[in-house]
C-alpha positions, 0 to 999 in steps of 0.5 A: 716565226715565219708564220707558217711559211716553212721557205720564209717566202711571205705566204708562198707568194715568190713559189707562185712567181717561180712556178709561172716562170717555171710553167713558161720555160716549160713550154717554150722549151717544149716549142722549141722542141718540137720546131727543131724536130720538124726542121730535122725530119722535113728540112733535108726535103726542101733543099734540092738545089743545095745538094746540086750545088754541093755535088757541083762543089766536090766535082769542081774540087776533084778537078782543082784537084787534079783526080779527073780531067776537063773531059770527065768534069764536063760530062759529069756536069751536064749529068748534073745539070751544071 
């Protein structure tokens, strides 16, 4: 009835269109993969100065906070390079 074609996809020809699409996502899902895993394992290296704002930023909201006075906080950033 399908002329040997069990799926009815006209001689296999759409499982071949799936199986390059398929082949396609693989890899790029693989790429992908890869890209994230670089960025997770080398990304926190590179952001020296982030991590310097970032404790500037807590000692700035201890002090707005009132848990250390403007001695403690301007010592603590020049030990921080602020």
């Amino acid at each position: 009835m399908w002329g040997g074609d069990m799926m009815g996809w006209g001689g296999g020809w759409g499982w071949g269109w799936f199986g390059i699409v398929h082949m396609v996502l693989w890899w790029f899902l693989i790429i992908l993969g890869i890209v994230v895993l670089a960025k997770w394992l080398f990304g926190g290296r590179s952001g020296h100065a982030s991590g310097e704002d970032r404790a500037l930023s807590i000692l700035r909201e201890r002090y707005a906070r009132g848990e250390i006075d403007k001695t403690e906080f301007e010592a603590r950033k020049r030990d921080l390079g602020g």
